[in-house]
ZABADREN-964352 format. One record per residue (C-alpha): x, y, z. Coordinates in steps of 0.001 Angstrom, whole numbers, plus 524288, in hexadecimal, padded with zeros to 5 digits. Each point is the difference from the previous one (the first is absolute). Layout:
XYZ
...
This chain:
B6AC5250E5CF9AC
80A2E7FBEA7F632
809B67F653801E0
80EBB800E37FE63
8071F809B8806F2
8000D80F3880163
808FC807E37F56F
80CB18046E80634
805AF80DD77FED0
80DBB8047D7FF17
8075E80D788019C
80ACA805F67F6E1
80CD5802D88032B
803E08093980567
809D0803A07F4FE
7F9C580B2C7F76A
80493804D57F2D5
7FF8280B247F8A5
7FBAD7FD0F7F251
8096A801977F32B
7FEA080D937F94D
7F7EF800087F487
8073E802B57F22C
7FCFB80FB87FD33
7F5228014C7F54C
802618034D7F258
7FDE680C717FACC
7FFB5803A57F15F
80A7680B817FADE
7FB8D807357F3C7
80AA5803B87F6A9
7F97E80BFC7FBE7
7FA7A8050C80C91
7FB0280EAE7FA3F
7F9E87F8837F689
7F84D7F6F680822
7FC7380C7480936
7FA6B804E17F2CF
7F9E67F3687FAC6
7F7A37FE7D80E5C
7FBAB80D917FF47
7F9957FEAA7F415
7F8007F45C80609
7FD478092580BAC
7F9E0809C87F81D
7F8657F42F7F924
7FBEB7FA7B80B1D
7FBFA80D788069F
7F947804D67F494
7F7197F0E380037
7FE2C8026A80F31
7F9B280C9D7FCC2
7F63A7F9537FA31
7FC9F7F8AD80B77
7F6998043080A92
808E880691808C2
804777F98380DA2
7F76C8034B80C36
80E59805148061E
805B0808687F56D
808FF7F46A7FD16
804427FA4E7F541
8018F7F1127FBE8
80AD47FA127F69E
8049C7F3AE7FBBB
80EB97FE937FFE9
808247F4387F84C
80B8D7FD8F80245
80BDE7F74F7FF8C
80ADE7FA1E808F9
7FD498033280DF1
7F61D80B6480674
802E1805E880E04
7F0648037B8021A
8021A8069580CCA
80A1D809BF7F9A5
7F7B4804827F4AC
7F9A4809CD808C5
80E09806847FD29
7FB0B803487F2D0
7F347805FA8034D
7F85C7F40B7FE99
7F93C7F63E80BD3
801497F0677FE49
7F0BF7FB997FFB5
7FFDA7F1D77FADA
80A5E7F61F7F97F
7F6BB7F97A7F420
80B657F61A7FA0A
80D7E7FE3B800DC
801D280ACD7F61B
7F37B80A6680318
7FEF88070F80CA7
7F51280AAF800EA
8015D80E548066C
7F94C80BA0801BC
8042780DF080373
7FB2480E1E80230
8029480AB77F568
80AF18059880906
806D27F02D7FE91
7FC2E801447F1A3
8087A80B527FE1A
8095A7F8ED8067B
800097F3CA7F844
80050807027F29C
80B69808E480422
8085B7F33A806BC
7FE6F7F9877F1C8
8022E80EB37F7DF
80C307FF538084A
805797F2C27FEF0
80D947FED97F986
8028780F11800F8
8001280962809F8
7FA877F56280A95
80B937FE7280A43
7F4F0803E180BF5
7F6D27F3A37FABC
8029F7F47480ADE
7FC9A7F3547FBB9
8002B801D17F173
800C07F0F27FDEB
7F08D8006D80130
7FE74809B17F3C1
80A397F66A7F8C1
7F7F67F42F8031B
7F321804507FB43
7FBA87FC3F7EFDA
7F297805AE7FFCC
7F5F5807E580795
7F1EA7FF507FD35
7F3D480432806AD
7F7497F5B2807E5
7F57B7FB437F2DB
7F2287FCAF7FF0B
805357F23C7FA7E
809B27FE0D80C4F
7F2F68057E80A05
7F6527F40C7F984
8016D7F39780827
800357F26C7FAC5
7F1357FE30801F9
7FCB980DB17F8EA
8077F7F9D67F37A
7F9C87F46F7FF30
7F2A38031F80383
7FDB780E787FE57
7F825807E680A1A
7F0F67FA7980172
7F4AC803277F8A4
7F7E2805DE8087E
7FC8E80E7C801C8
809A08015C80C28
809157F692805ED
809FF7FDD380AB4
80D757FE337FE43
80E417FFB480924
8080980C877FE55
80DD77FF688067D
8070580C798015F
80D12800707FF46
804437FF2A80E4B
809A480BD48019C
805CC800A780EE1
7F8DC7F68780A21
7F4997FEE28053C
7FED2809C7809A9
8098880A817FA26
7F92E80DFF7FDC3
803D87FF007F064
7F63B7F3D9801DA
7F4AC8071A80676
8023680B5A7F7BE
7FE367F6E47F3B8
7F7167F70380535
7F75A80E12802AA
800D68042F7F373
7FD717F4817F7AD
7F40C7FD58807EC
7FB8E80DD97FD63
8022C7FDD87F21D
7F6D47F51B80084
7F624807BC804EF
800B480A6F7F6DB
7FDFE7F7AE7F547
7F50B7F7C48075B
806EF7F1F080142
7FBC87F81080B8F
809E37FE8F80840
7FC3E7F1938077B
80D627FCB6806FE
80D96801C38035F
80C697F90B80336
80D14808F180507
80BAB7F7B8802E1
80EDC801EE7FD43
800417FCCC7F369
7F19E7FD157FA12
7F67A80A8B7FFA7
7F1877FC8D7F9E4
7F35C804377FEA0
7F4BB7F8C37FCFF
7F6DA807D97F6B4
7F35C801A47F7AE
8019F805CF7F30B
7F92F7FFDB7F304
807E37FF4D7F2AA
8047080D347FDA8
8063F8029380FDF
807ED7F1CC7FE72
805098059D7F350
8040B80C7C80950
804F67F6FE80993
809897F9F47F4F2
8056280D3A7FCD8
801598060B80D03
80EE28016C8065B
7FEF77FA0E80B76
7F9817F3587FCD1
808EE7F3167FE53
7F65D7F7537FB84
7F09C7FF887FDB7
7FAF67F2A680267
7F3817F64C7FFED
7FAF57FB8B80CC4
802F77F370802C3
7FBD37F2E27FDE0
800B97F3A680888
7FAD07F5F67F58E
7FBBA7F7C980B98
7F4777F6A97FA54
7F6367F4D980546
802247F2FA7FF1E
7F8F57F281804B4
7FAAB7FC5080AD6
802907F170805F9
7F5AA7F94280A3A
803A97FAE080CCA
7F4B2800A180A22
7FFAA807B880C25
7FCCE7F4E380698
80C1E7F8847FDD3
8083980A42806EC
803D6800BC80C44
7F5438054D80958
80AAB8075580722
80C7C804BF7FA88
808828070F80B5C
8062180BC47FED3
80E4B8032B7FF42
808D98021080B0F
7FE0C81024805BA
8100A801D17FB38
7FCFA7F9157F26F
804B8807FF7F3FE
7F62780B6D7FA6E
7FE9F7FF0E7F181
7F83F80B417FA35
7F97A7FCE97F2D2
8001080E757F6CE
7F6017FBB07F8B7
7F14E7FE767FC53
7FC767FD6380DCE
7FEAC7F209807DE
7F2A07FA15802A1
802C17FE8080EE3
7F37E7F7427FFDE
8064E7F4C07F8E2
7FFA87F336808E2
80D777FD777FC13
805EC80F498035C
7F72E803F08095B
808E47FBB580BED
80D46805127FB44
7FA4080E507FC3E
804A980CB380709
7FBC280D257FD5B
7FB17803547F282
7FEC780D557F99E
7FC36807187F35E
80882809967F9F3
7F459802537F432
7F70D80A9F7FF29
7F1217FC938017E
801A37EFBC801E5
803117F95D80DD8
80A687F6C3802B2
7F9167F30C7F9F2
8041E7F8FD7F3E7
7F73A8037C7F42B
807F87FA107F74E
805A27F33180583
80F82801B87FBEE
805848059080CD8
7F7D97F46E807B0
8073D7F7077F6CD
80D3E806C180299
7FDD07FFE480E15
7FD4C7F0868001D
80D257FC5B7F98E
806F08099A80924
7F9DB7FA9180C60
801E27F0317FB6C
809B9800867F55B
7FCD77F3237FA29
7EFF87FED380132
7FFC27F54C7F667
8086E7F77380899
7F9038040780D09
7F2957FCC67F715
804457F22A7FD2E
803D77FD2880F80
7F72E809468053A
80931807AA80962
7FC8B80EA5803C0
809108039D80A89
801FE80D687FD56
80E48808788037A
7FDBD80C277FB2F
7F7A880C28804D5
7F83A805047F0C3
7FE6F80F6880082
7F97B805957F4C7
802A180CFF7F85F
7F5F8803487F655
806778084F7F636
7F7B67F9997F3D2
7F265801CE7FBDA
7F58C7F7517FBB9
804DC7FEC77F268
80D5D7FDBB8065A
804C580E6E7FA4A
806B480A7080638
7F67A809B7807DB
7FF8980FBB7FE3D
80CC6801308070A
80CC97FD817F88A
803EB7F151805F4
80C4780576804C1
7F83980A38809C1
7F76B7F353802FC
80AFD7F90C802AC
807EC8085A8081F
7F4898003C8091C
7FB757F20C80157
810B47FC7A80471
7FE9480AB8809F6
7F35B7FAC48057F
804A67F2D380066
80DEF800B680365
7FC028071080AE0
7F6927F42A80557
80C6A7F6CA7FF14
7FEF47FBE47F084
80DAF7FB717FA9E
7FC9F7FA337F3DC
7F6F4806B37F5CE
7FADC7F73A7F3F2
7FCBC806B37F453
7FC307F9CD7F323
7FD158088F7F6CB
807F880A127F720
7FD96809B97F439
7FFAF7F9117F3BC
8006580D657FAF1
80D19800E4805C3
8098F7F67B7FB99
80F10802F4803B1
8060E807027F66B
80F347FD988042F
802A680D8B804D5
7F68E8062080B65
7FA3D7F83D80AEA
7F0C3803897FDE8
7F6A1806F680D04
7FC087F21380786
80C1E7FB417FF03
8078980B5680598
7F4D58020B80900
802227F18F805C8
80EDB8010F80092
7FF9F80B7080978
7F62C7FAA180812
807117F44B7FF80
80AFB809C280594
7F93F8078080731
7F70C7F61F80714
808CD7F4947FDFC
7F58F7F7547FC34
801C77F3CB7F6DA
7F6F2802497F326
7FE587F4617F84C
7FA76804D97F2D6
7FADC7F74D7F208
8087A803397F3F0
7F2D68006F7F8F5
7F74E7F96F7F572
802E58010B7F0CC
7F3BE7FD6E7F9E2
80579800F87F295
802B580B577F4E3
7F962806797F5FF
809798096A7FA4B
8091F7F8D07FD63
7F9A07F47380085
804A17F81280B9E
8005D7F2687FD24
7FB79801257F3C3
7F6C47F57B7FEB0
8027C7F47780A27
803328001680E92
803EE7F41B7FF0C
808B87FE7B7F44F
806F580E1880383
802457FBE580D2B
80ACE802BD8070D
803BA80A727F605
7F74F806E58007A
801098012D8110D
80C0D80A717FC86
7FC2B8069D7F749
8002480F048022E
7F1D7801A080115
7FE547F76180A3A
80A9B806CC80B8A
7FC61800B980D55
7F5B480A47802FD
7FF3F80B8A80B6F
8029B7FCC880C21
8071B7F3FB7FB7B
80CD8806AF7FD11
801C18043F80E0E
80D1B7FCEC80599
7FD8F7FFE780FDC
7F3A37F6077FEA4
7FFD47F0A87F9F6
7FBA0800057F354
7F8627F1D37FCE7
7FDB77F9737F386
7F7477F4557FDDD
8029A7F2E97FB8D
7F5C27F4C27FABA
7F9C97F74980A47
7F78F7F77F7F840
7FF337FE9C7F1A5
7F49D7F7187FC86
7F28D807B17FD3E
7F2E37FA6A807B0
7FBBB7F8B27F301
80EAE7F9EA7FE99
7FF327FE2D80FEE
7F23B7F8287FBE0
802BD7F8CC7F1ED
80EBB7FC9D8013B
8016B7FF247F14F
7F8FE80F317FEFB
809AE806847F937
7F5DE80D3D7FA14
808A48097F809C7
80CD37FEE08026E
8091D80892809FD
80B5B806B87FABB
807837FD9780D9B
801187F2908063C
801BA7FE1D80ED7
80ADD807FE806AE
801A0809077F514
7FF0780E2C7FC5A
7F1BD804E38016D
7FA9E803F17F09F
7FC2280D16805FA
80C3E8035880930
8081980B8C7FC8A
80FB0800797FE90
80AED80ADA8057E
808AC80503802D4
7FD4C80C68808BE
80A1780A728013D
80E5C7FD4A7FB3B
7FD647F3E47FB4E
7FB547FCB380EB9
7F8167F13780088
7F262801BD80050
7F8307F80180206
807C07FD0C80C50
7F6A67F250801FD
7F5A67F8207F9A2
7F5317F6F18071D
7F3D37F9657F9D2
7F7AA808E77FB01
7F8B47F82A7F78C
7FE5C7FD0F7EF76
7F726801097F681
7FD337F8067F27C
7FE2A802AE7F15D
7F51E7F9777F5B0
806107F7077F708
7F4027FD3C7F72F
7FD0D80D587FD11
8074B806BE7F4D2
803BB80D02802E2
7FC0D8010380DC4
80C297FA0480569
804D080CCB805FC
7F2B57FF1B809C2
801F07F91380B2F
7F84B7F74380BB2
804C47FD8580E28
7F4F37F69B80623
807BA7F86780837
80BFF804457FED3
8021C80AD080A55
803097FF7A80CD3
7F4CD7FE6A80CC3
7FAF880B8F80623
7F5D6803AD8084B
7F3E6805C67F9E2
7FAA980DE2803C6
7F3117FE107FCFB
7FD047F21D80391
7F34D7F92E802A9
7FE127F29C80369
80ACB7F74E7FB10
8074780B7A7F86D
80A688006980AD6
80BCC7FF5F7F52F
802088085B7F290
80C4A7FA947F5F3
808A080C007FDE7
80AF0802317F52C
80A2180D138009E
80B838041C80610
7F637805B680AB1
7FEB57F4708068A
80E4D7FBB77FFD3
8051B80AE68075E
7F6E17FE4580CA9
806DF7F3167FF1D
80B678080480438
7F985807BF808A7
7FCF17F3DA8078E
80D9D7F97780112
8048580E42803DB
7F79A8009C80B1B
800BF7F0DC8059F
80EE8803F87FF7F
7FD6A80D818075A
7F9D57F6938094C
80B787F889802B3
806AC80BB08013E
7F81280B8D8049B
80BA180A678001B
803357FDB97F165
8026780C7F7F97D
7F8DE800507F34A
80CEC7FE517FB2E
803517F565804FB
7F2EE7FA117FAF4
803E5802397F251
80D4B7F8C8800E8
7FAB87F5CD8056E
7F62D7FC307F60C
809C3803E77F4F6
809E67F70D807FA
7F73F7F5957FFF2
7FC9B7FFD77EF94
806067F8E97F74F
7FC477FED87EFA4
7F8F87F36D7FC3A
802617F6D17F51F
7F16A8024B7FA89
8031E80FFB7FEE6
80D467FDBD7FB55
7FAA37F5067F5C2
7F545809AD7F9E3
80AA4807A57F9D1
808857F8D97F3DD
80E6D800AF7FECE
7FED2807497F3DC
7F6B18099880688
809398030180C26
80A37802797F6AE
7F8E38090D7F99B
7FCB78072080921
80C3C8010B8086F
80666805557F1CF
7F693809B67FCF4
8037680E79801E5
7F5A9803088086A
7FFFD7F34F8098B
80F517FE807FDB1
804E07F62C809D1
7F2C97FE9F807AE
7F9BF7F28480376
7F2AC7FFEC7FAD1
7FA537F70E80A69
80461807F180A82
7FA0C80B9F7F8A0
7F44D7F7AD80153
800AA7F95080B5F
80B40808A880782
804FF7F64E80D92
7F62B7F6CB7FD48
7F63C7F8858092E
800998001380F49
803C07F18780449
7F9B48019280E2A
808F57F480805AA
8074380A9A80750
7FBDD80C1580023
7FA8A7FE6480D2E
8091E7F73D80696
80E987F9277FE8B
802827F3018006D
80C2E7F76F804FF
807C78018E7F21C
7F7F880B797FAE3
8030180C4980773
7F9A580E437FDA0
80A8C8094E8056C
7F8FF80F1980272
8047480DD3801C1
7F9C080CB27FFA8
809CC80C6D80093
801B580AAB7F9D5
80D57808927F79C
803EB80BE57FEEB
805F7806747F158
8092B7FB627F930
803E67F458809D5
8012B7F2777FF57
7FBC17F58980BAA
804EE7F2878011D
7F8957F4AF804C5
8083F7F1E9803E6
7F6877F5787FDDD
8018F7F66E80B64
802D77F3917F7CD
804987F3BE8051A
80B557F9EB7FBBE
7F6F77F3867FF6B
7F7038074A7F327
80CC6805BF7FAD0
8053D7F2647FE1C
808D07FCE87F291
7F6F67F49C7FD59
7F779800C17F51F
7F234800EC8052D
7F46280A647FAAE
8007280CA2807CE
7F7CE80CB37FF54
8016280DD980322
7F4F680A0A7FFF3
8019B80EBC80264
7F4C180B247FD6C
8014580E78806A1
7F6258095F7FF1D
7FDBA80FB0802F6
7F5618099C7FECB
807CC80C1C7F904
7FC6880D0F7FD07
7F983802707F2C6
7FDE180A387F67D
7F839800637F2DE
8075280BA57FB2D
80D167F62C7FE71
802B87F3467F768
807887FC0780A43
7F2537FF14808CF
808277FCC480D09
80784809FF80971
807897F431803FA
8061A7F1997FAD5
804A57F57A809B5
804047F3E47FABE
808007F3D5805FD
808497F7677FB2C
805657F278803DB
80E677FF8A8021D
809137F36E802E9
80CEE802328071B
80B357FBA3809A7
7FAC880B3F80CDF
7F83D80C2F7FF45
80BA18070F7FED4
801FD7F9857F20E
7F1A3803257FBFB
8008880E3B8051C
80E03802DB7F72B
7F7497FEA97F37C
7F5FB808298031D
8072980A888088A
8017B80CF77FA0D
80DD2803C480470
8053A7F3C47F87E
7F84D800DD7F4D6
80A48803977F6D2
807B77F1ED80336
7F4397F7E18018F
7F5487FB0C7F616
7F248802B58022A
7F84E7F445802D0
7F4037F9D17F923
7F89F7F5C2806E8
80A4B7F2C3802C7
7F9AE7F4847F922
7FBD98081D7F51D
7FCB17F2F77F6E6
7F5ED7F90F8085E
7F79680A91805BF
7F1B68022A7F9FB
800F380F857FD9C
80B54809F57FD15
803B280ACF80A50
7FE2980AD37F5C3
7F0027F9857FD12
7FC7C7FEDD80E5A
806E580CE4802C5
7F4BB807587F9DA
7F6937FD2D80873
7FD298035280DD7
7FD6F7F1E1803EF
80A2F7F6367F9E7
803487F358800B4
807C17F5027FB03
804137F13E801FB
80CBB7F84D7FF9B
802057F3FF7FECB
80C217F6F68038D
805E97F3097FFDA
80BD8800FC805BF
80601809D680997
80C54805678072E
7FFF07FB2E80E0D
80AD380BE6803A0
7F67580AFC7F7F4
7F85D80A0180893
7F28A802EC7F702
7FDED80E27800AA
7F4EB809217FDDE
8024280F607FC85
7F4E6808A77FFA0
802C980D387F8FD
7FA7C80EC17FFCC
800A98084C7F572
7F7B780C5E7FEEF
7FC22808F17F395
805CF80DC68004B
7F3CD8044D800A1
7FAE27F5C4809AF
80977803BD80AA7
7F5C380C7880411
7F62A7F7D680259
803B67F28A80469
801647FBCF80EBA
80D4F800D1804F0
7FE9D7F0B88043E
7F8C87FA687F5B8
7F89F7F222805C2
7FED77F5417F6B9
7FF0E7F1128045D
809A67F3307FC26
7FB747F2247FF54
80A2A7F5AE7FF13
7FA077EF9D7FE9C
80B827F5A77FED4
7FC267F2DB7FE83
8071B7F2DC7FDF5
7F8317F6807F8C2
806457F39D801B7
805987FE2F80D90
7F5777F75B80487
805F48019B80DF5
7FF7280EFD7FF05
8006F808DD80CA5
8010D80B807F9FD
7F711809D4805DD
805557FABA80D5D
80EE78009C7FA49
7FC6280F657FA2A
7F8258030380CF0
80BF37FC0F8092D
8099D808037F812
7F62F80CE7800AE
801177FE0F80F41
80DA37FF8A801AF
8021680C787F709
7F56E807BB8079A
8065A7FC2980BAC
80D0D802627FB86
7FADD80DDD7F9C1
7F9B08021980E89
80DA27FE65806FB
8053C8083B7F745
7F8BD80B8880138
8015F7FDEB81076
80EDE802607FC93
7FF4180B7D7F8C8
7F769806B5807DC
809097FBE580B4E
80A36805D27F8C4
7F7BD80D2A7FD47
């Protein structure tokens, strides 16, 4: 049991605002409107006469790539003949249409500027600079560029289609039909299959000639590799069987489920064998054990967190139930299925046997994010995040260096940190994902077993000391500039040859990962050392479900803002980076204004000291609610007059929120929904509300956060993400100032269709006063939470009295 005392929750006011009117969008007026009619039809007719070329959609339909400037109503397009399929940048959005909307497109432009009084929403036509069919260049992923398609006689490879209506819609089945009878007419193996909203794949075997088909055909978006994990072996340490404990008990019946999506658990191992639940393969032709030894490994960390601390005392109490998923193979690759498919049916066997949290440490190094679409895992995971609300915690992945271009060019060591953001080496599929925790690794050790043994051994030396950023750990952001990775644990190091010219890029990690259990162990070979950013997120996964203990009716949600509320950025991580290379890299175009540690790094490290319990001058306030569009909810934080005193004495605020929105890969916006919060300072409620209400808005100023100067990150950089977070920190304070904070939906146009009316998302509020050694202040905060419910209680006797 832990000590201290159980987190308190509060409820908002009642008070409920709509939110301030958005400024209307800008759209571009042409000076010469025939003109531009007559300038876009002669790109039509370009762009028709290269899609001719093309092997001809499945569906009669046609696919074109539309630039365009200013603003773009999507939905209304359709008024022009043409259907909204897919939103590639800010400036590209792709379409497709029959030959009856073809005729109507060319005749809306032949008409523009003269004779066109019946064309509604002309605006569009004005907006648009270029029109271009959907290339060969644009269908070849990132993967295909670099590494070309593989040698061999025949080959499999990812094909997404473009994903026209939803799932389920007849235009879907009708297309979904027809391509697959186009496969078989020109014999390609059709191996799998994944239908959703807004990502449509098939796995399938091809030789040369059909993947050069499949790059020219109309309905394919982009022709991929398979992916690749990159998961390798490492060392094994020796601690005898003997030495453990003969009997290691089980966890309670209501502990946490934590299912492991990986290679498989050895359910045998002395150390697991009394904490595993059900286990299950998800890979054609091999049972549910662990060939390969990384999902055992995974499944260790997740079920002790810190093994190389319960080594040294030898403590195994276990608090968490281990349910395996094997969705890798022996060679820790992906199986016949696409992963996606694989996934999607692991999280439905497990959630349904009472899994909340799902580890998985691997991603596509084939895959990294681009800064436009979310990749398949990712949006896979964020709607069964949705969908099954379930807490993923997922690795940002491993950068094992570049060839082309060479990436660092000859040392680890003396390249490091610059070369940790460099654009080869961004977060990899699933990693981007913006309903799960992303984790990044940091350095736990940084002296090699021969330094460990001859202290003056200097032949390999660690480009990373203690504390900071892992060599191999990958840098955001994810969508919008969102933080990614959201956290960083240990995850382990490695070191570089110093007496070796030439062969200082190669690298050696004896000793310097982090403990885990060994798959395959025999005799003493209880323990294997393990370095990558897999073994830092089950790190995660482990706080996350000690927490869920403490607090079995957690939303997922409410899982993720507690962790992020609990995370704060070191001194080590912030130390890697120079002055001179911050600056650099807030001032450059493409990272303008960004932090690169939190780029790195994102909220930082978990401090466990209360994430499962409060204390008398630390308190963890907790809500779970949910909003409706375009409203804004206010929360009083019941403060003392004692912590708000004028005195000057260190003070700290903490606020996270998280949801689980709606997503779609066909729009760079990504969510249906935003809901941010802010924290306000004022004289009453009333005050607080005049700012933000939407009848006054014309009178009043719109807020920012209060205390703008001493918080740790900007409204408009947490605001990106769907879990956010951010600190403040005070010395002195108003004793007659209520502390305030708003919560705030906002929904895309396009979002509104498909979001929930009430949109649930979770607050978490931790005040503490540092130096009032005489500190009540969870009693103080407790006391005043009473007498408001109570007072709320009476209340709502009265009215309905009056009713």
């Amino acid at each position: 049991m832990e000590s201290g005392f159980k987190h308190l929750t509060i409820k908002r006011e009642v008070l409920e605002n709509p939110r301030r009117t958005r400024n209307p969008p800008f759209f571009v007026r042409r000076e010469d409107v025939r003109a531009h009619g007559r300038r876009l039809n002669a790109f039509f007719a370009s762009a028709r006469s290269a899609a001719g070329k093309l092997i001809p959609s499945s569906t009669q339909t046609y696919i074109f790539k539309l630039q365009y400037e200013g603003a773009l109503t999507f939905e209304n397009l359709r008024i022009h003949g043409v259907e909204f399929i897919s939103q590639e940048d800010s400036q590209v959005c792709v379409v497709f249409a029959d030959e009856q909307g073809l005729m109507k497109f060319s005749d809306h432009l032949d008409r523009l500027g003269q004779n066109d009084t019946d064309i509604t929403y002309k605006q569009i036509l004005e907006a648009l600079s270029g029109i271009d069919c959907w290339t060969e260049a644009d269908r070849t992923s990132w993967a295909v560029q670099r590494k070309g398609f593989p040698t061999d006689e025949s080959f499999k490879l990812d094909i997404e289609l473009w994903p026209i209506y939803a799932a389920n819609h007849p235009e879907r089945i009708r297309l979904c039909a027809a391509f697959e009878a186009w496969l078989v007419a020109e014999k390609i193996q059709n191996l799998d299959k994944v239908n959703l909203d807004s990502l449509l794949m098939y796995r399938l075997k091809v030789t040369h000639s059909q993947a050069k088909e499949l790059l020219n055909h109309m309905d394919v978006r982009c022709v991929d590799l398979l992916p690749e994990t990159g998961i390798e072996y490492n060392f094994q340490l020796n601690r005898d069987i003997a030495e453990i404990p003969s009997s290691i008990p089980s966890p309670s019946e209501t502990a946490t489920k934590i299912c492991i999506l990986d290679s498989g658990v050895n359910a045998n191992h002395p150390l697991l064998k009394s904490s595993m639940g059900e286990s299950a393969t998800f890979i054609s032709d091999e049972d549910e054990s662990d060939r390969n030894g990384h999902g055992t490994a995974v499944a260790s960390i997740a079920l002790y967190g810190d093994l190389e601390a319960c080594n040294a005392s030898d403590y195994w109490h276990p608090e968490l139930w281990i349910y395996s998923g094997k969705v890798l193979n022996e060679g820790c690759d992906f199986d016949v299925k696409t992963i996606e498919s694989t996934l999607i049916e692991a999280v439905n066997y497990f959630s349904e046997l009472g899994c909340r949290i799902f580890n998985i440490s691997f991603g596509n190094a084939n895959s990294p994010y681009d800064q436009r679409h979310i990749k398949g895992m990712a949006y896979t995971l964020d709607r069964l995040a949705r969908s099954k609300g379930v807490l993923f915690v997922v690795s940002c992945g491993n950068f094992n260096g570049s060839e082309d271009p060479p990436v660092p060019r000859e040392s680890w060591r003396e390249e490091y940190p610059e070369y940790l953001i460099h654009n080869e080496n961004r977060i990899i599929d699933p990693a981007p994902a913006l309903n799960v925790l992303t984790v990044g690794s940091l350095a736990r050790h940084n002296a090699t077993k021969d330094a460990q043994q001859r202290e003056n051994d200097i032949s390999h030396l660690s480009p990373a000391i203690e504390n900071q950023p892992s060599p191999f750990t990958r840098h955001g952001p994810s969508v919008k500039g969102a933080l990614k990775p959201e956290l960083v644990a240990h995850g382990g190091n490695f070191a570089n040859p110093m007496r070796f010219e030439g062969k200082q890029w190669q690298n050696v990690d004896s000793r310097l990962g982090v403990l885990a259990c060994r798959s395959d162990f025999i005799g003493n070979t209880l323990f294997s050392e393990k370095s990558g950013t897999s073994f830092s997120a089950p790190y995660v996964s482990h706080l996350a479900g000690r927490f869920l203990n403490q607090y079995p009716n957690s939303s997922a949600n409410l899982v993720r803002a507690a962790l992020l509320n609990h995370a704060a950025m070191i001194g080590e991580i912030e130390g890697t980076f120079s002055e001179e290379l911050k600056k650099a890299y807030k001032e450059d175009p493409n990272t303008l204004n960004r932090d690169v540690a939190r780029d790195v790094a994102g909220y930082g490290v978990v401090n466990e000291d209360l994430l499962y319990r409060s204390s008398e001058n630390a308190v963890v306030l907790m809500i779970e609610d949910a909003i409706e569009n375009d409203s804004h909810q206010f929360f009083e934080l019941p403060l003392p007059s004692e912590f708000l005193r004028s005195k000057r004495a260190s003070r700290e605020l903490r606020i996270s929120l998280a949801y689980t929105p709606e997503v779609r890969t066909t729009r760079i916006e990504y969510t249906a929904t935003k809901i941010s919060f802010r924290f306000v300072r004022g004289k009453s409620l009333d005050e607080v509300a005049n700012h933000f209400n939407h009848d006054t808005q014309a009178t009043a100023e719109s807020r920012n956060d209060d205390a703008t100067t001493n918080r740790t990150i900007t409204a408009q950089t947490r605001d990106r993400g769907t879990a956010q977070a951010s600190i403040w920190h005070f010395r002195q304070c108003r004793p007659t100032e209520k502390w305030f904070v708003v919560v705030t939906r906002q929904d895309r146009e396009w979002g509104k269709a498909v979001a929930l009316e009430q949109e649930p998302y979770a607050l978490i509020v931790t005040v503490t006063d540092f130096e009032n050694a005489e500190a009540e202040l969870y009693t103080q905060i407790q006391t005043k939470i009473q007498a408001r419910n109570q007072a709320q209680g009476r209340n709502q006797v009265q009215e309905r009295q009056r009713g």
